[in-house]
Structure formats: C-alpha cells, structure tokens
N, C-alpha and C positions, 0 to 999 in steps of 0.2 A: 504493500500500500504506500509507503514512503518514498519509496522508488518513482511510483506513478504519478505522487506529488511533486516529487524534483525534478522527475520528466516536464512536467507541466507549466512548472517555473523558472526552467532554465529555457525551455520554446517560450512562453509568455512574455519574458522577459525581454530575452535579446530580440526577438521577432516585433513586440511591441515598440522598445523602444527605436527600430528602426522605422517602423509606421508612422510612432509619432512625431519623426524628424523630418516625413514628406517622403518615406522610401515607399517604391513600389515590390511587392513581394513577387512579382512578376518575374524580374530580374535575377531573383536569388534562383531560381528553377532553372539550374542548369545539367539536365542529366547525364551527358558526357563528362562533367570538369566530377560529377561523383561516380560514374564508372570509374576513371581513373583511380581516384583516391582508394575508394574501398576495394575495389578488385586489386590492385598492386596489393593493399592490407590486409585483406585475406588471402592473396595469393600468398606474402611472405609469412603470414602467421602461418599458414599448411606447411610451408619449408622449412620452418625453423621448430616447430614441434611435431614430437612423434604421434600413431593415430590417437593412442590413447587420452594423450592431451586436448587433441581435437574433438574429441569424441567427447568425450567428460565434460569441456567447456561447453557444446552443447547442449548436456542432460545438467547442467549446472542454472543455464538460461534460468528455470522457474523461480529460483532461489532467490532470485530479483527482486519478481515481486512478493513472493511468499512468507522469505525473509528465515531466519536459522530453525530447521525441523523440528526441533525438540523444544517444548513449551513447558511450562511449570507443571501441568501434567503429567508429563511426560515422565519427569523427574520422581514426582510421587510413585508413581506406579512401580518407576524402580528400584526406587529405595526399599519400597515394598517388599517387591518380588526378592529382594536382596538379602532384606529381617528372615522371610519364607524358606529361604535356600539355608541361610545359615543356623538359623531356627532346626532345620530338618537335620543338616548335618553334625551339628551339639548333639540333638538326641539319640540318633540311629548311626551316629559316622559319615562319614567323609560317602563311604559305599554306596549308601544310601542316593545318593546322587547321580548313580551309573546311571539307571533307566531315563531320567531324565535328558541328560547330556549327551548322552548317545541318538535318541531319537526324538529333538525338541518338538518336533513338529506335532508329537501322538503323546508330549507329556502332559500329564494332567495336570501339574504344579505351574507348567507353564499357561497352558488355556487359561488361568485367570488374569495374566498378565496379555491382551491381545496387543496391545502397539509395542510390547520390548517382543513378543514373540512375532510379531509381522517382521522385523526389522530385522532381516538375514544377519546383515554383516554385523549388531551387535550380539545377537545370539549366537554366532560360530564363534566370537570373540571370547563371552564369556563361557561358552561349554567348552571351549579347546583349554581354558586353565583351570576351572571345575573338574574336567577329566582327568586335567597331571595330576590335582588331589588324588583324586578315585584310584591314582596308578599309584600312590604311595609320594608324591614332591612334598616335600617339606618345608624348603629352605625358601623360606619368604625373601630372603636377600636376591638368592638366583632368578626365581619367579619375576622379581620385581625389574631386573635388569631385563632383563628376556620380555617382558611388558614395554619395557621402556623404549626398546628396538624397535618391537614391531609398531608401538605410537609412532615413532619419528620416520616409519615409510610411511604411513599415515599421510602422516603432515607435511612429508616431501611431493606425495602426490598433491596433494591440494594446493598446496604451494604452488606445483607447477602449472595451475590451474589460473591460478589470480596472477600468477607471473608472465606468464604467456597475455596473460587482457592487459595487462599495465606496457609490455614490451611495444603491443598492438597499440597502443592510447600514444605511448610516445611515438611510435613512428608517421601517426596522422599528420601530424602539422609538414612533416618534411614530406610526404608525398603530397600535399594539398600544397608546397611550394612547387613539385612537379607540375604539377595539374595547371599551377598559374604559369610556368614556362613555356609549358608547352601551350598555353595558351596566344602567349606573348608572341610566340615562333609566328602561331594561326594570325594572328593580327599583323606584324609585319608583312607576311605573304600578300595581305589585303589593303597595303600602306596607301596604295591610290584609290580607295575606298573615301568618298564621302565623311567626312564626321559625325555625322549619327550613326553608321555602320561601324566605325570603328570605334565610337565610342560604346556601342554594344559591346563587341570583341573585347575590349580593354575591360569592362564592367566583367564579365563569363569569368574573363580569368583570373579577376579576382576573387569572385567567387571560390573559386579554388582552394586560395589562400584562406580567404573567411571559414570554411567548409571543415577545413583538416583542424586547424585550431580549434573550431565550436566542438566538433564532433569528438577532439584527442580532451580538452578540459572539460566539457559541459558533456561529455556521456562516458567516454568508453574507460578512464581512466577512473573516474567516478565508481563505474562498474567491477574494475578491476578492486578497487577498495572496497567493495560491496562483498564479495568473494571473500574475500581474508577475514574479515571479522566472521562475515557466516560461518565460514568452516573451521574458524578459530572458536568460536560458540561450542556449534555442533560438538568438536571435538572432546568439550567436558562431558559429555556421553559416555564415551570409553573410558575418560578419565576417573569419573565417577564409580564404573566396576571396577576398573585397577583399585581404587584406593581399597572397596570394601573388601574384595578380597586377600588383599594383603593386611587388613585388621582381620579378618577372619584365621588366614595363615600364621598370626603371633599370637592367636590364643583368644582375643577380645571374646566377648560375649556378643550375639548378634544385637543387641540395642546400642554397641559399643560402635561394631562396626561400621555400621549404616551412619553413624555420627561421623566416622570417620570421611564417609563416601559424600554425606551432606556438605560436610563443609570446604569441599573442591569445588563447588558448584557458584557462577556466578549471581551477586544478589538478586539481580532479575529473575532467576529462575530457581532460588532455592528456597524450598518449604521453611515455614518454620519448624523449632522442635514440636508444639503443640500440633501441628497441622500431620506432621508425618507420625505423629503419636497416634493422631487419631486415625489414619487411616492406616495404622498398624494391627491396632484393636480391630478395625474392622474386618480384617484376614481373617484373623481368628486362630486355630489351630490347623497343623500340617498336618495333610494325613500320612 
C-alpha cells in the first residue's frame, strides 16, 4: 500500500509541477528515447545476473506492494507452535518429534499451526534441526554455527536480489544520457530542419535524460531499498526458530524458550508476554 502511495506522489509530483509551469505532457511521451533506456537496462541486468537472480526478482515484484510476509500473526502462531514442540519434547523426548518432522505435511501437531505449516521453506528449516535432535545432536554450540551458515546463504541470496535492483537504479541515468545522445546525433542529421522541428528533436532527447534520472531516483532505486528491509524483516522468521531452539538445546524450559525466540523479533511485530501467554493457554495440552 505504501508503495502505491509513493508511486502516486512521486508521478503527482514531478508530472504536476511540470503542468503547473505551462508544460505540455504531450512532449514527455517519447517511446523510442524509453525503449532505449529500459531495454539496454534490462538487457544488462539479464547479463550481469544469473537466472536465479532474474527469476527471484520477479516473484519478489509483489513484495512491493504487499510489503514483508510475516505479520504479528504470524509470529504468535509460532511462538506457539514453538511452546507445543518443546512442550512435547520435555515430556516424551526429543523422539517424540520423529513422526512429526519427518512427515510435516500429515503431522497433527502441525495442522494446528496452518501459515508456519503452508510455508515450505520455514518448515524444512525447522524439521531438518528438530530431526538432528531426534538423531541424538546435542551440542547447541555446533547447531548454532551450522544455523548461522545456512542464514547467511539466506541472506546472500536476497541480497543479491535488492543488489541487482539498486545496480539496475544506478545505471538509468547513464543510459537515459545515451538515449539523449543518440538523440542529439537524430537532431543534427535534421540541422536544416525548421525550428519547431528541431526544437521537437532537441525536446525527445531530453526527455531521455529527464526519463533515466526520474525512473533510476523516483522508482527503481526506491525499489531496490524496498527489497532489503523486506527480506531483512522477513528474515527474523528463521531467526526466530534458530533462537528457540537453541534455548530448547541448553536445557531452558519451553516458557523459557519461546522468551528467548520472542525477543529476536522486531517491535512491530513482536507479541507481548501477556499476549503470547494467552495464546499459549489456548493450545492447551500436547497430545
């Protein structure tokens, strides 16, 4: 939604205050001087990242306007399902865990929790270190580095997600300088042209210039910055199982641990104690 508001006021804005100075918007509609720009800028963003990159920033698009996946909700629900698991394992063992984590999909401990159980990639996260329990890992030190790794592919993938939009944001203004060259070339060709004919030509290719600049400050860079917090958000998601199960791993008691997992969580999106008390009690018993 915020997104669509900065959209709104960064067109409004520049678009108006050009109207109100007597421009005509007539003139800004140059569709050649923006094939140029953004085809050369997606042609070199394809070149210079791999598909995955390509692909990702893609299915990344919604995130715009949707804004970071995981809501104060979201959070309860895991801190929940977090008390539930650790709750199970204090009473019955670590063992007790196997049917679960083996087959999330058909676990009944999980069916109560439906958005951490829709969400693949958090669930293989935390049933792949749930399961080292069930195998006998102990060493919450080891666990925790071996966490730590596979967060920071994590976060190099995303990285290269928002990195690739921001490389893209900067290189507009220098192809929207092409765009007004090669304009300038079109215009000289036309030199014994009339001056309202050339004063068109000369207008197009500035355009160019105007085009790269608006589009690399007032959007795409914008964008790129829109990306890094989201997926830096998101990421206290995983962050959040790492901690509880590593207070689970030293022994903590499950009300211990979930305190632990709580207080990773940024203030936006983190329950209070009374709030995730209550929706603790409301579990109730594991079976």
């Amino acid at each position: 939604m915020l997104f669509i508001i900065g959209f709104v006021v960064v067109i409004g804005a520049v678009l108006g205050g050009y109207m109100g100075g007597g421009g005509h918007l007539g003139v800004l509609w140059q569709p050649l001087e923006f094939l140029i720009i953004f085809g050369a800028g997606i042609g070199a963003f394809v070149i210079s990242n791999p598909m995955t990159v390509v692909k990702g920033t893609g299915k990344s698009m919604p995130l715009l306007v949707k804004g970071a996946k995981y809501k104060k909700d979201h959070y309860v629900e895991l801190l929940t399902l977090l008390y539930s698991v650790f709750k199970l394992a204090k009473s019955k063992g670590d063992l007790a865990l196997e049917q679960h984590v083996e087959n999330p999909a058909e676990s009944t401990l999980f069916a109560n929790f439906p958005k951490f159980q829709s969400d693949h990639h958090a669930v293989e996260f935390m049933c792949d270190y749930l399961r080292m329990l069930t195998l006998g890992t102990s060493n919450a030190f080891e666990v925790e580095a071996l966490m730590d790794a596979e967060l920071d592919v994590h976060h190099a993938e995303d990285a290269a997600i928002s990195g690739a939009m921001a490389t893209l944001g900067d290189s507009l203004p220098a192809l929207g300088i092409v765009a007004a060259v090669l304009g300038i070339i079109h215009t000289m060709g036309s030199i014994t042209e009339p001056p309202e004919i050339l004063g068109h030509l000369i207008g197009a290719a500035l355009v160019g210039t105007f085009s790269g600049i608006l589009f690399s400050y007032g959007f795409v860079s914008p964008m790129a910055q829109s990306f890094e917090k989201t997926f830096e958000s998101d990421s206290r998601y995983l962050a959040c199982i790492r901690a509880g199960i590593l207070a689970h791993m030293q022994g903590y008691a499950p009300q211990v641990s979930i305190e632990f997992a709580r207080k990773v969580l940024g203030s936006d999106v983190r329950p209070s104690f009374s709030e995730l008390e209550e929706a603790v009690n409301e579990v109730g018993s594991v079976a």
